[in-house]
N, C-alpha and C positions, 0 to 999 in steps of 0.2 A: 552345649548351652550357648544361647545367641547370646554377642556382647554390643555397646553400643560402638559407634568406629567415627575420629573426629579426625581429619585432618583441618587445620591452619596455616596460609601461608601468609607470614607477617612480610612487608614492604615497606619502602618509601613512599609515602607519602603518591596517590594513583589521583589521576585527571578526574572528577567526576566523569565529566561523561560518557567514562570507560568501564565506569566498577560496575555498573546493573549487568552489562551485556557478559563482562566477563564474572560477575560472580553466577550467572546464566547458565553460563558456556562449563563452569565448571563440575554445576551439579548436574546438568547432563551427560558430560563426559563421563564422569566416577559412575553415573547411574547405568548408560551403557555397560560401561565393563565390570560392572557385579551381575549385569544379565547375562551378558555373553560368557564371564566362566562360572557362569550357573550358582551364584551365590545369593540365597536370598538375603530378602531384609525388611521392615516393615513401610519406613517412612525414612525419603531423605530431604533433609532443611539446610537451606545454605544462605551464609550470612558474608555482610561483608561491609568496612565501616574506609575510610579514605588511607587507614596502613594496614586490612587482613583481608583476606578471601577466608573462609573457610566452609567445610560441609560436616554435617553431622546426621551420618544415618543409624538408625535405629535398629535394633534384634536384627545385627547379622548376623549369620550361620558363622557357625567356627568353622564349616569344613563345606566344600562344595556338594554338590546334587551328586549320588550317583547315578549314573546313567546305563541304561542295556538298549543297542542299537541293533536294528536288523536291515544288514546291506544283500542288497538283490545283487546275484552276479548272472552270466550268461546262460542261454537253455540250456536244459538236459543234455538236447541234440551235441551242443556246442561241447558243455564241460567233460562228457562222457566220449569214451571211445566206444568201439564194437563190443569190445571184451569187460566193459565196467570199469576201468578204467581212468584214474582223472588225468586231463586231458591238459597241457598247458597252457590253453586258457583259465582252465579252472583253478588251476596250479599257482600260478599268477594272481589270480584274483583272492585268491586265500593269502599269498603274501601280503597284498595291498591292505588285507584287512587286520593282519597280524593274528593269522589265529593260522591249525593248523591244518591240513587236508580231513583228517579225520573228522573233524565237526562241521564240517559241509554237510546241507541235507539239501532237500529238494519242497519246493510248495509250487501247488498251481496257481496261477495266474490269468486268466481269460481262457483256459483253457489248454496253456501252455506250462509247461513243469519249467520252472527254472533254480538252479543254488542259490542259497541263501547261507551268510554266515550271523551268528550272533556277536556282537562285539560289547564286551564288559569294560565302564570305568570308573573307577573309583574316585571319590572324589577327594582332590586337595586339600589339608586343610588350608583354611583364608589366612592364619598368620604367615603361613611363610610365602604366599602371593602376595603381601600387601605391599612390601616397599615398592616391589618392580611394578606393582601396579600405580600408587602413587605418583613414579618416578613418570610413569608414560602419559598420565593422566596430564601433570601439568607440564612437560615437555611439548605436548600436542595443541596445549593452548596458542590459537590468536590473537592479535592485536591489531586496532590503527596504524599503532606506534610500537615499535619495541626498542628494548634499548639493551645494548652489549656495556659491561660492569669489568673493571678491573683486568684482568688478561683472561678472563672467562670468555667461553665462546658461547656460552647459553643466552640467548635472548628473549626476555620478557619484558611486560610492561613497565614494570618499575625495580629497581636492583632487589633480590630477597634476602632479608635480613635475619628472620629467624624461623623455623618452622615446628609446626605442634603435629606429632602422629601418634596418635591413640588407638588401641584398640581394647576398647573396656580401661583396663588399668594399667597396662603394657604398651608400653614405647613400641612403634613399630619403626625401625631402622632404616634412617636413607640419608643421602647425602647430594643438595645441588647447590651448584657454584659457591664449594666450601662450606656451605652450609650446613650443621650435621644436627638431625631431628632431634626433638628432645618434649619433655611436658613443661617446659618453662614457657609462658605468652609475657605480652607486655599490656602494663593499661594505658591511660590514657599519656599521650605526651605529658602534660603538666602537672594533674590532678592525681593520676597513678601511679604503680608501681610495677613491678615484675609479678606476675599471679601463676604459683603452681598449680597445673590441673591436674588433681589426679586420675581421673577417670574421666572418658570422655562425657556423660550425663551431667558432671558438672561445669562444663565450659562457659554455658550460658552466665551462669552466676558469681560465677570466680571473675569473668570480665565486667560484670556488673559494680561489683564490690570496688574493682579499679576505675571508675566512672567513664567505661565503653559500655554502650548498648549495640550488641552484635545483632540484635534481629530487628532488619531494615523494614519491617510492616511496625513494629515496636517503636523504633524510633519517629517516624513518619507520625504516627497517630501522636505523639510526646510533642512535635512541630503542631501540628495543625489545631491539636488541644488547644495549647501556650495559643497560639495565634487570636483563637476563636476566643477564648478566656479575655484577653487583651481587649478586642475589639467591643464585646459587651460589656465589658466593665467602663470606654471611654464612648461608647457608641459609634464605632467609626467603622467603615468596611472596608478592613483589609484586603487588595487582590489577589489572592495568589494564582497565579498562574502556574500550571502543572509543569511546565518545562523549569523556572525557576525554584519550585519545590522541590522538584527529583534532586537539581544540581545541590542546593542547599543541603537536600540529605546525607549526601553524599563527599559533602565539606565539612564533617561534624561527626564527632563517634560522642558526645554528649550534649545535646541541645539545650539551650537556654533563650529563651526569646526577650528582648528590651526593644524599647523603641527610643529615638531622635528627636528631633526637631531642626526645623533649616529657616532662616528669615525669608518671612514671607511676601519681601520683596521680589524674590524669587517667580512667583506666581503670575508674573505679568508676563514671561515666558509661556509659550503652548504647552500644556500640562503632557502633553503627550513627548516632548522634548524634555521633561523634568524625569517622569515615568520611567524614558527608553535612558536616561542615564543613570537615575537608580537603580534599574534592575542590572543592565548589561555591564558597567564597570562596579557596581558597587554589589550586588547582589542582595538588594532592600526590597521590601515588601512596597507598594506605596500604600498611602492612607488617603482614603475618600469620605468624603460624607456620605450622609443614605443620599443624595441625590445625583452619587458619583462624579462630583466636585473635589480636586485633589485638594488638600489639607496639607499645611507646612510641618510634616510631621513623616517617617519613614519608620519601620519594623525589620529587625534584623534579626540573622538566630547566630548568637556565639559558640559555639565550640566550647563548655566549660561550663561550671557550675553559677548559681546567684550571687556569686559574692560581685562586689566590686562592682556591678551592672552601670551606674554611675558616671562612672570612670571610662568603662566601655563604650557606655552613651554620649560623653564630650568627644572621645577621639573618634569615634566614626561622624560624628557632627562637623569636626576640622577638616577630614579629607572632603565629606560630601560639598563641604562650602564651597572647598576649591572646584569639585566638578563642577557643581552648577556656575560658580562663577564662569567659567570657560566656556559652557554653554549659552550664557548669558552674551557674554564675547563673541561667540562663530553668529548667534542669532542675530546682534546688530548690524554687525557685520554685512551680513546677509541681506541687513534691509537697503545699501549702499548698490547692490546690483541691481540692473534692468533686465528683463527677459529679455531683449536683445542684444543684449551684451552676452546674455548667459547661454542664449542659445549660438551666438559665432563662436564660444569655446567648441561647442559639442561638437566642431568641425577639428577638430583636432586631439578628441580622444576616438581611439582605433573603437570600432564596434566589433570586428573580424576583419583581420588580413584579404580573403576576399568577400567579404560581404563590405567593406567600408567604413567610413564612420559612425559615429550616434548620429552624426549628420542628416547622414544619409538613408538611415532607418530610420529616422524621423520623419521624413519627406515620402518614403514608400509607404511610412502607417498613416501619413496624410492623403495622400493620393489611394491608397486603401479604402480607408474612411468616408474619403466624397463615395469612390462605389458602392461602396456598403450600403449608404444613406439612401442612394438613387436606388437601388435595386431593393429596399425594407417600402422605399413611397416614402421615408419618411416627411414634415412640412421643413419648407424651404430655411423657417428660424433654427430646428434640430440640425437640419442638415450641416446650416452656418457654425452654428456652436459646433458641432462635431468636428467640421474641418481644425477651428480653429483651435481646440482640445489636443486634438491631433498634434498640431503642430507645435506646440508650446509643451506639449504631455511631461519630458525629461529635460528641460531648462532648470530645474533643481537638481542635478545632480550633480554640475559643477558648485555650489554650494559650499562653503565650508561645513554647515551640521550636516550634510549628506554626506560629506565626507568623512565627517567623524562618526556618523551614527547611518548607514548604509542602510538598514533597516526603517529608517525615516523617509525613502523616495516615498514621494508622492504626498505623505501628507503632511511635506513641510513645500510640497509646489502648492498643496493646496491653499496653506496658509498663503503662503508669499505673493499668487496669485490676486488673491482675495484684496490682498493690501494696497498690491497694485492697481487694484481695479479692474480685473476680470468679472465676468460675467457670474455670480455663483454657481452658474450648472458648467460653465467653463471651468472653473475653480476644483468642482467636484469630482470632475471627471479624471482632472489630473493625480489625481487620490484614488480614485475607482478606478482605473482602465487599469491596474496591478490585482484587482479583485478577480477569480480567487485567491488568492496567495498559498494557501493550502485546503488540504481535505477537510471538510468540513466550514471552509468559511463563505460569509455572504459573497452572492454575486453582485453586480453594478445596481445600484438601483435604480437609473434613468436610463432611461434610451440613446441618451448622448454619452452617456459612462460606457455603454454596454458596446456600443460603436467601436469606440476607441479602442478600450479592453481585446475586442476581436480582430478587432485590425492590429495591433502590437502583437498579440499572441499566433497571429495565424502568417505574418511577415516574420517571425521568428524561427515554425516553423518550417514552413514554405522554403525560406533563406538557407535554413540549415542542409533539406532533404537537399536544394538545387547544387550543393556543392559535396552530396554525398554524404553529410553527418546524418545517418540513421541510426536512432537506439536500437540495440541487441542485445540481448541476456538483461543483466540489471543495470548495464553502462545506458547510461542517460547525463551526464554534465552540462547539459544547458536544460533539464526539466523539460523536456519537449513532451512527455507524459500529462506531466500537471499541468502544462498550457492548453492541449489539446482536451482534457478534460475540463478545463474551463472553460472552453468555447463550446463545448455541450452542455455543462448546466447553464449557459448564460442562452444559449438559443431556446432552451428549456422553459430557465425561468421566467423570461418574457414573451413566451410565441410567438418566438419572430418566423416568420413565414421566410425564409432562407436556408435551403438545401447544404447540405455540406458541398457536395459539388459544387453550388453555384459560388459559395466562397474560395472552392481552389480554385476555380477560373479567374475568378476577380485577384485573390494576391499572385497568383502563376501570370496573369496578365501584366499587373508592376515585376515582378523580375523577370520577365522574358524580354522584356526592353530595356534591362542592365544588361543581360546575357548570362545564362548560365553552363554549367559546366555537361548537366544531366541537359534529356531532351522531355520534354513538357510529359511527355508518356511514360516514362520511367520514373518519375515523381510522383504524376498522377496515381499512376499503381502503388506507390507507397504510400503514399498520405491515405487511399481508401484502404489499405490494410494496417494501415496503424490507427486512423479512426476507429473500423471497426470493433477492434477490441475495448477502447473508452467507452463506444456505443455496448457494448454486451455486459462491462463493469459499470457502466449507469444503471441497466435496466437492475442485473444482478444487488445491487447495493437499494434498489427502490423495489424491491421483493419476487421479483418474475422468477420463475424456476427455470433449471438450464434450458428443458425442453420448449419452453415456452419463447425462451432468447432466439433458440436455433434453429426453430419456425420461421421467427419474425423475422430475420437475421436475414434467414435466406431471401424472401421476398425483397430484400434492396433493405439500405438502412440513411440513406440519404436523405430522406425527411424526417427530420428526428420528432416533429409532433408527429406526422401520420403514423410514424415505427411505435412509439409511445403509445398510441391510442390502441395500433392494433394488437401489442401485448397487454394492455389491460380487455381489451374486447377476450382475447383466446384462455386471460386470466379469470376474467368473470362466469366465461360460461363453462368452465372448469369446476367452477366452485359452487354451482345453481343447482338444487336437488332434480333439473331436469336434464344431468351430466351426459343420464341413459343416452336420450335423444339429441344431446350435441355428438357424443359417440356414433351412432348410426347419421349424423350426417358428414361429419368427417369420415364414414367407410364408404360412402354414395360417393365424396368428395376425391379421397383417395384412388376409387376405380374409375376416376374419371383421368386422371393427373395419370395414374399407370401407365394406360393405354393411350394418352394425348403424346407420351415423350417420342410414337411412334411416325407421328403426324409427320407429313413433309410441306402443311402447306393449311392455311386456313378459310381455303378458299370454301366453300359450301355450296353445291345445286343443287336445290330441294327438288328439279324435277328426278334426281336419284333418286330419293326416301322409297323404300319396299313395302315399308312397315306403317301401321297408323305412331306406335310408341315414339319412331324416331321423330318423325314430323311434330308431334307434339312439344317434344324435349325442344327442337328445334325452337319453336314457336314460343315454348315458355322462356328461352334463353334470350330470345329478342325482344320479349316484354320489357324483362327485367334490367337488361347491361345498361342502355343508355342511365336508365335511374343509377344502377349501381354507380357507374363512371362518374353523374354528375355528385352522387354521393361522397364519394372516394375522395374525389377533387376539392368537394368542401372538409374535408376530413371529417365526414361524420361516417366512421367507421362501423357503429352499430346499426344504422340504418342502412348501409353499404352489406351489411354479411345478411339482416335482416331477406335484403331481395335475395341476395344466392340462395337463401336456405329453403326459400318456394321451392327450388327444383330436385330438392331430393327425392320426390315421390316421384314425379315423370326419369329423373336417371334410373331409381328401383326399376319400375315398370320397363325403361328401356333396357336396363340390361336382363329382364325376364324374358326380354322375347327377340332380342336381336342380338344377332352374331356377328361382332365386331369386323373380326376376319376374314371376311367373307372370299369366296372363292372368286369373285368379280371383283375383280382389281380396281375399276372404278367407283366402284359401291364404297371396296374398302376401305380406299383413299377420302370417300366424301364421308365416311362415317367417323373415320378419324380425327378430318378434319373438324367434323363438329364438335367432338371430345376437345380438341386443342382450343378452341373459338372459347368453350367453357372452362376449360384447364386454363387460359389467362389470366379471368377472374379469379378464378378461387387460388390463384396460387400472388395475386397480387395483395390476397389479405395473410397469406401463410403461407409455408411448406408444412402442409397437416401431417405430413407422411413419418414429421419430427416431433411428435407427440404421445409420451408414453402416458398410457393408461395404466396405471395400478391393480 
């Protein structure tokens, strides 16, 4: 009879930001090793609140799967002697199987007889696997962080205090770092008490009753209810942002939500510096109007039931006073420095040992920035504002609030700027040239933002590759990933007519007059294969299919509109009810490209042609190319494949009647050659030969 099977492991008090992954990581592990020793189950649910992990899987077997295996041993030839006889290989192979010579038999096999043994086993039952199973399951867990307890040499995240092993109604027996299992749980710190489970089906509700809700989709909807509840009743639109909801979940085994209020003198502060202190030190929802207007009012969720809420509400009032007061403090502060003064600090915080100061990479994504400008056309006022965004870009980070609140660069330069009297697309820029900041966010939205932004992100890379920091595996410490993909949605999002190459040249040209370590070729080759992959996870995340990528891919990916166009172009005609006939000219395509890789030379003299076929191909090939080339050029990709696609009847026609190979060596060479003359084009819009058809 299947029982239901709960283990609990009660702690100290765990980081949020660690419970999801490890209460994660746990129902995985357990879920593994009831597959592996073959023990079913129905459904496993894992719960976890800031002092328990636990899992609770459903109708597991009392006893393992039995199993009947059939092991292939060596041929006939092999296991038998002359005389019938088993032979010590056979002899051997029947020990390895644990069975005994006599139930050796023989099956064919492609036409060869070889031994076979049957091998029987019975299956376990599951309770007397389960502690040692337990025991490995959370021994094998990792962490960030672990921490060693008392003269115990076990390490986990947080010291274990008591633990729950059920299976059905029966204690399953184990014992780590003195801790010895048992069906006793705890409730809540304040509100509850100790709660016997008897049986693992009632664990959910026995913890319920001691005011813990163990199931974190459960708790989470009881948040975000409370929140929405809250905000209709006073009309106000609470933020919540996903990363501060997780955390909050996760600081809380019974939610209760109240709200604050703070003097709304306060308000004459950047609401974004009020926000970023609510959330980060205080863990507060902020409150907005419908017009996204912050309101002198914050949203919190306690830990504990409605009582007292009040009471809750003044003291969180008292400490937020004092934050914001401080804030209010670093901010006037703040308004006492010049960008001139603030930018001579930056000469004396280290940027990298050898790459130099902020100083100094300030000065390279200025000097960047003029090329950039000159090499996009942009007009002489962008170009001006850009330099001088450039160069002013990290003058807030000597800052007092940048220091207290690091996640405010840029958009407290952009304030500070403003005040001073910068330019407001100067102002902006120093706020956007940090955009993306992650997946999913906007890019610059001026052209002097978008300047800047690439010049800081592409001297960071650049800087890094030139002294040897390349990412590998998942080590990346300076994000040289997410930068490098920023500088492709931002080339993306505004069509800037600028090659990736032409951008390595431009920052490889500022630090090859610092000097670096690597030679300009050695970088080059990394920067194009580390691009590449951004360029294949762009197209991938904007819906191209792999085959379609690794087409494009192959034809060059350096202009990332024309690479762009041409995976929608091989997209589109993929998806057209006249698929048939893109098919039959990607085959016309492909027997062209075949035969072209043999070319030694693209030279062509039509007084060779034998044939009328070849001459004609010829002829249609030189109508077309200059249009296609001048097509290409303007990136109009579908009028560019439009012209190749005239030639697929004269290539049918030519390879119906001419023999590529021909016995005349010079024939061969010029027939080739015109294959290769046409294999340029079509392989400049694709590698078709990367194209699965279904």
């Amino acid at each position: 009879m299947a029982k239901d099977l709960l283990l609990e492991i009660g702690l100290e008090e765990v980081p949020a930001r660690f419970v999801r992954d490890a209460m994660d990581q746990l129902k995985h592990k357990f879920e593994k090793w009831l597959q592996e020793h073959r023990i079913s189950y129905e459904t496993i649910q894992a719960f976890a609140t800031p002092r328990r992990l636990a899992i609770l899987a459903t109708a597991v077997a009392e006893k393992q799967t039995d199993v009947e295996e059939e092991a292939k041993g060596p041929s006939r030839k092999i296991a038998q002697d002359d005389n019938g006889n088993w032979s010590k290989a056979a002899l051997g192979f029947a020990r390895s199987q644990g069975v005994e010579p006599e139930s050796l038999y023989f099956k064919e096999l492609s036409g060869v007889e070889y031994v076979y043994a049957k091998k029987s086993s019975i299956g376990v039952e599951t309770q007397a696997m389960l502690s040692q199973g337990f025991t490995d399951v959370i021994t094998s867990m990792s962490f960030p962080k672990n921490m060693r307890w008392g003269s115990y040499e076990m390490r986990f995240v947080r010291p274990i205090r008591w633990l729950v092993a059920l299976y059905g109604n029966e204690v399953v027996s184990l014992e780590l770092a003195g801790v010895t299992s048992g069906r006793v749980s705890r409730g809540h710190r304040f509100l509850g008490d100790e709660a016997v489970i008897e049986s693992a089906e009632q664990y959910v509700e026995q913890l319920r009753k001691q005011q813990v809700i163990v199931d974190v989709n459960e708790r989470q909807a009881l948040i975000v209810e409370q929140i929405q509840a809250l905000a209709a009743e006073k009309n106000w639109k609470i933020a919540m942002k996903d990363d501060l909801l997780e955390e909050v979940l996760f600081l809380v085994e019974y939610p209760s939500t109240l709200f604050g209020e703070f003097d709304d003198s306060f308000l004459n502060i950047p609401q974004e510096v009020l926000i970023t202190s609510m959330r980060e030190h205080q863990r507060y929802f902020p409150v907005l109007d419908q017009e996204g207007k912050l309101l002198p009012y914050f949203v919190t969720v306690r830990n504990g039931d409605q009582r007292s809420l009040d009471v809750v509400a003044r003291g969180n009032e008292k400490v937020l006073r004092a934050r914001l007061s401080d804030a209010k403090f670093f901010y006037e502060e703040d308004h006492k420095l010049t960008i001139e003064a603030a930018l001579s600090k930056l000469e004396n915080i280290v940027y990298h040992e050898e790459l130099g100061s902020v100083g100094d990479k300030v000065r390279r994504v200025t000097q960047t920035a003029s090329l950039i400008a000159a090499k996009l056309g942009v007009d002489a006022d962008a170009a001006a504002k850009a330099e001088r965004a450039a160069a002013i870009c990290k003058f807030d980070l000597v800052s007092q609030m940048v220091y207290e609140f690091p996640e405010l660069q840029g958009i407290m330069g952009e304030d500070y700027a403003t005040r001073l009297g910068e330019d407001p697309i100067v102002a902006k820029a120093i706020n956007e040239h940090y955009q993306p900041r992650y997946s999913g966010d906007a890019v610059p939205s001026h052209i002097v933002s978008a300047i800047v932004s690439m010049s800081e992100k592409i001297d960071t890379i650049v800087g890094c590759f030139s002294i040897g920091i390349v990412p590998t595996g998942s080590q990346d410490p300076y994000a040289l990933r997410r930068q490098a993909t920023g500088i492709v949605q931002i080339l993306l999002a505004h069509d800037l007519q600028l090659s990736l190459s032409e951008l390595f040249e431009l920052s490889l040209s500022v630090h090859l007059d610092r000097g670096t370590k690597r030679n300009k070729e050695e970088i080059s080759k990394d920067l194009n294969d580390f691009f590449a992959l951004r360029v294949k996870n762009w197209l991938s995340e904007h819906g191209a299919k792999y085959d379609v990528i690794d087409a494009v891919m192959a034809a060059g990916f350096s202009d990332l509109l024309l690479t762009k166009k041409r995976a929608e172009l091989l997209a589109h005609q993929l998806e057209q009810d006249n698929k048939a006939e893109f098919k039959l000219t990607v085959e016309a395509f492909n027997r062209v490209c075949n035969l072209a890789a043999k070319a030694e030379s693209k030279q062509v003299d039509a007084a060779l042609f034998q044939e009328q076929s070849e001459r004609k191909l010829y002829e249609a090939w030189t109508a077309v190319h200059n249009g296609f080339v001048d097509a290409l050029n303007a990136r109009e990709v579908e009028r560019a494949y439009e012209q190749l696609a005239t030639l697929r009847e004269p290539i049918v026609a030519y390879f119906d009647s001419v023999m590529v190979m021909a016995e005349d060596e010079a024939v061969k060479r010029n027939r080739l050659a015109t294959l290769a003359s046409i294999a340029e084009d079509i392989q400049a819009i694709a590698d078709l030969s990367k194209l699965v058809w279904a």
